[in-house]
C-alpha positions as CSV (number, residue, x, y, z in Angstrom):
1,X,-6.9,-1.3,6.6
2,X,-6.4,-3.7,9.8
3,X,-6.1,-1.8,12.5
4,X,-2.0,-2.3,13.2
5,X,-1.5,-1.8,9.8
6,X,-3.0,1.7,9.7
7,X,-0.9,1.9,12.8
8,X,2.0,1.0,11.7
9,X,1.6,3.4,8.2
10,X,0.7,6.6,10.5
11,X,4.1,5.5,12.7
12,X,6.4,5.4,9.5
13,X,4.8,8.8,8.1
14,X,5.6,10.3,11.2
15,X,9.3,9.1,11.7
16,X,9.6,10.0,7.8
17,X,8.4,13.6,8.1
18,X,11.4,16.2,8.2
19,X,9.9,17.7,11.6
20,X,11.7,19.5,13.8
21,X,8.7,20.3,15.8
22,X,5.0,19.1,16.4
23,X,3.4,21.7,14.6
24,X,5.8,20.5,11.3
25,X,3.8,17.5,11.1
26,X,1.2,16.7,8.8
27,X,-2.7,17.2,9.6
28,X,-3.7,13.8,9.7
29,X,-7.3,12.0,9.7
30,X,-7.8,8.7,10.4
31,X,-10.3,6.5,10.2
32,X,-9.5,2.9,10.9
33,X,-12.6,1.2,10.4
34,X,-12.4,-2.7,11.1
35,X,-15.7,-3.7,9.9
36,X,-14.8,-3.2,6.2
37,X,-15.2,-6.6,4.6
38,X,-12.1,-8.5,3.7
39,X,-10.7,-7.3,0.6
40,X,-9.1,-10.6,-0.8
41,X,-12.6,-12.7,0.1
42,X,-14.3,-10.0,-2.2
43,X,-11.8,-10.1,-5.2
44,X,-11.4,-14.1,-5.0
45,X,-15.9,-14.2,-5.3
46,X,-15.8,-15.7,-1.2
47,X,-17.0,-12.3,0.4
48,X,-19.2,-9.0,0.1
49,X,-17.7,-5.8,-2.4
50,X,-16.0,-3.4,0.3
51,X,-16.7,-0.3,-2.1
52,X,-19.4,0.8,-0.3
53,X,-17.7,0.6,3.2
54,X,-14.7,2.5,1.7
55,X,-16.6,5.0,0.4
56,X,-18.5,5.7,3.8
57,X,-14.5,6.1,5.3
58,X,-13.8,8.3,2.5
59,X,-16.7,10.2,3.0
60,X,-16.2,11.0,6.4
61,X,-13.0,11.9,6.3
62,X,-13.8,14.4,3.4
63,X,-16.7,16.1,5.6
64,X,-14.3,16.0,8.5
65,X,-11.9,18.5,6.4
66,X,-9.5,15.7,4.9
67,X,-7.9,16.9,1.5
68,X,-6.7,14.3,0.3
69,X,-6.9,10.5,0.7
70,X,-5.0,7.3,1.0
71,X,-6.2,3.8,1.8
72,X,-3.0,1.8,3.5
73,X,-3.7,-1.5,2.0
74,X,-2.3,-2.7,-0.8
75,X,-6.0,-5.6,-1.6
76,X,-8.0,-2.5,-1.7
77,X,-6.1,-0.9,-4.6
78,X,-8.4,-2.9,-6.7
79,X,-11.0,-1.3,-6.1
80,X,-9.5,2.5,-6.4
81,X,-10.9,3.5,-9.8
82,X,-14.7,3.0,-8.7
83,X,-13.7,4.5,-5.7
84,X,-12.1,7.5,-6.9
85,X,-15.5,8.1,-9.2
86,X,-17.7,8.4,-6.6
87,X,-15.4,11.1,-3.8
88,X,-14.8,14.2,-3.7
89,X,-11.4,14.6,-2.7
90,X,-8.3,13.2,-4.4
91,X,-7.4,9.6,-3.7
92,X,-3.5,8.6,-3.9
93,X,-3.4,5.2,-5.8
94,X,-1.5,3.3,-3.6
95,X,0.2,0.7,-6.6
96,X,1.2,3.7,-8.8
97,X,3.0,5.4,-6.0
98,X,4.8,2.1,-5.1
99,X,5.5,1.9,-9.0
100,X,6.9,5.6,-8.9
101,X,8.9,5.2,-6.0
102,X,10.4,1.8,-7.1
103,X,11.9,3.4,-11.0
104,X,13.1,5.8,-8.1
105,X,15.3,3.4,-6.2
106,X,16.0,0.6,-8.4
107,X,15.5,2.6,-12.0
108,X,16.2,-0.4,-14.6
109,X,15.1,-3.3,-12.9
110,X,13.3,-5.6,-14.8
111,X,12.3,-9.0,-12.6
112,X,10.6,-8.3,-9.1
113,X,9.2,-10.5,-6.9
114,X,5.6,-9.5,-5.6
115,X,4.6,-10.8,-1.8
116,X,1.0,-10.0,-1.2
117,X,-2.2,-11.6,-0.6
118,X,-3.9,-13.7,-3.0
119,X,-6.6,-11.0,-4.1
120,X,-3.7,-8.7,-4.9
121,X,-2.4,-11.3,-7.1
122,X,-5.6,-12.1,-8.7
123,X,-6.8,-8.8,-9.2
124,X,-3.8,-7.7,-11.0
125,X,-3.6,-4.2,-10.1
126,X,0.5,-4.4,-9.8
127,X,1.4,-6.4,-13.0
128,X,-0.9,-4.1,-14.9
129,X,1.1,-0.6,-13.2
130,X,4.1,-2.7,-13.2
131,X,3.8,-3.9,-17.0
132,X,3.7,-0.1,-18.0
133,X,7.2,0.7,-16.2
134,X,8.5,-2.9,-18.1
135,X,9.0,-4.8,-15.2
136,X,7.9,-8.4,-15.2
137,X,6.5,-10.1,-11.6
138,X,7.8,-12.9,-10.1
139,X,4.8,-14.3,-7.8
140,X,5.1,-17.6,-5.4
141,X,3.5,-20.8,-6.5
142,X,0.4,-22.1,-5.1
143,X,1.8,-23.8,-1.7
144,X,3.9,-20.9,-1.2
145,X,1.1,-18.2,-1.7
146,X,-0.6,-20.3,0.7
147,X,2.1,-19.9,3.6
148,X,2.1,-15.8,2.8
149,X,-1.2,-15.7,3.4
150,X,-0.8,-18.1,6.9
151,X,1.6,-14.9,7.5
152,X,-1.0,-12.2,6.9
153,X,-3.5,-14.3,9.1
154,X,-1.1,-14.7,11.7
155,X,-0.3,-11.0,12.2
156,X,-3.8,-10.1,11.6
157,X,-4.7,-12.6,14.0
158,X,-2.4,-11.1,16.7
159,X,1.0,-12.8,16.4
160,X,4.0,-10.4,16.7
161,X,5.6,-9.8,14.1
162,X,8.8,-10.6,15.1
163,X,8.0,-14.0,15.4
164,X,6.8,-14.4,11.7
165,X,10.1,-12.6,10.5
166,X,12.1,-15.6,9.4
167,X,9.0,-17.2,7.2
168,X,8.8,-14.0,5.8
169,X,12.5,-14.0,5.1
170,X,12.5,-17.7,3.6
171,X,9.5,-16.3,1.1
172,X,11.7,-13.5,0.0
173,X,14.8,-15.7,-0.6
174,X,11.9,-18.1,-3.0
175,X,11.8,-15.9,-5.3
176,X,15.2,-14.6,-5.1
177,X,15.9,-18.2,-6.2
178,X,13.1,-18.4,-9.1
179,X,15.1,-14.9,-10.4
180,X,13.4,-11.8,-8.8
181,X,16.0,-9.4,-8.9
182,X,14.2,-7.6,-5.6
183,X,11.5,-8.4,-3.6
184,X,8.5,-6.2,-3.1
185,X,6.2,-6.7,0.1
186,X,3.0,-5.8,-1.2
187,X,0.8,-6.3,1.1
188,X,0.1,-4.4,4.6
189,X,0.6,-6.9,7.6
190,X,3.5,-7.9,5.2
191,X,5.3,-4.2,5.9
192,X,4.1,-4.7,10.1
193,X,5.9,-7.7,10.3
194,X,8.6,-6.1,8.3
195,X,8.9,-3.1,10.0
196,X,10.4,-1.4,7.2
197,X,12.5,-2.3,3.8
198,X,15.9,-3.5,4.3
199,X,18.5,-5.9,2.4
200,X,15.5,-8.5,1.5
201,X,13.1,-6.6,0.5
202,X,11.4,-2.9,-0.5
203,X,8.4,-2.3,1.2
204,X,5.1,-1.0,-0.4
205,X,4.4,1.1,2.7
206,X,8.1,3.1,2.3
207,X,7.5,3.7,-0.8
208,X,4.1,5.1,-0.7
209,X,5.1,7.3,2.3
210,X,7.6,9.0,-0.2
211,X,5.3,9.9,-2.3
212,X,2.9,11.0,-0.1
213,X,5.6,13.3,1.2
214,X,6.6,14.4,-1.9
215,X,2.7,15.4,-2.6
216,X,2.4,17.2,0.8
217,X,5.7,19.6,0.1
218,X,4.3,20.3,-3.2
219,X,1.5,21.0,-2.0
220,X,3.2,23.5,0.4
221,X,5.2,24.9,-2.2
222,X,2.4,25.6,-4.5
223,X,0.4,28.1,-1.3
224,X,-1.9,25.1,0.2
225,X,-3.5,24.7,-3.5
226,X,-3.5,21.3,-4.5
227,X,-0.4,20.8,-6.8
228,X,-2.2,18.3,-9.4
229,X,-4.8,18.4,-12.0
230,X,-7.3,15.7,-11.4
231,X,-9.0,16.6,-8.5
232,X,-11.4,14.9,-7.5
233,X,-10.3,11.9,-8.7
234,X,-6.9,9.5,-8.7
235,X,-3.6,10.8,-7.8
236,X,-1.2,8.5,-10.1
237,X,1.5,8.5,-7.8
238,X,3.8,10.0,-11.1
């Protein structure tokens, strides 16, 4: 959600796919809608609910054929679980799949620092997945929250990424220094500017593009029926 972030999560699902042809890809659907409201305004009580926008999208992309859904935005996680309630196709929580893939690739870790927007923070949706996986946050303090999110405005508002990457290195290196053992980016035009994880950082968007594989071979595996129990509903990521 934000049109180069969609962008940029279809690009890194592609290069990620084990294809050594077109027709190896994945079917994909997409449907990059800009008029959903802002997802942090909503969760901070400054903006409209975006439920009912998402759920148009997800409706539409369920008539269209779609299977299964994912939303690339790591805000909009908040508002999953009434989501999920009212669809008809499974819905892959994004924060439980970054939560999954992160035991994965750092399994005992125990202090991570959390980049994202302030409606991420507020709604709590990653301390709470987080929490259950014992890892504790590390989060930036008000002045610094307030340059991320001058980052996330800046890309949304157009500015390459690439000249945004050192701020977002000198965030990463904060809480480094206030004892985050790694540093999550957690939020979408976070991963754009990123362009992928690397010795700073894991990125939100790698990690849910594992899992999303990991789904789609089981999936294959199990003769196109869908390889979990909870359909409709929310795909846990686990």
């Amino acid at each position: 959600m934000g049109p180069a972030a969609t962008a940029e999560f279809l690009r890194r699902l592609i290069e990620a796919t084990p294809a050594g042809r077109d027709q190896d890809h994945l079917h994909v659907l997409v449907d990059n809608d800009p008029s959903v409201p802002d997802r942090t305004a909503a969760l901070l009580g400054e903006g409209p609910d975006p439920t009912p926008y998402l759920l148009t999208m997800a409706r539409r992309l369920a008539a269209a054929g779609a299977q299964l859904l994912v939303m690339p935005c790591n805000t909009a996680s908040a508002f999953a679980t009434r989501l999920a309630d009212e669809i008809s196709v499974p819905l892959l929580r994004w924060d439980a799949a970054v939560a999954a893939g992160l035991t994965r690739r750092r399994p005992g870790i125990a202090r991570l620092g959390l980049l994202a927007t302030s409606g991420t923070l507020a709604s709590g949706v990653y301390q709470q997945v987080l929490a259950r996986v014992g890892v504790e946050l590390v989060v930036p303090d008000a002045a610094a929250q307030e340059r991320v999110m001058a980052l996330i405005r800046a890309r949304k508002g157009g500015v390459p990424g690439r000249q945004l990457l050192t701020d977002l290195h000198d965030a990463a290196v904060d809480l480094r220094s206030a004892g985050a053992q790694e540093v999550l980016l957690a939020c979408t035009e976070l991963s754009d500017i990123a362009q992928g994880s690397g010795p700073g950082w894991l990125d939100a968007m790698d990690l849910v593009v594992e899992r999303l594989l990991l789904v789609a071979d089981a999936w294959a595996a199990s003769d196109g029926r869908p390889p979990f129990s909870t359909a409709p509903g929310l795909l846990t990521g686990e």
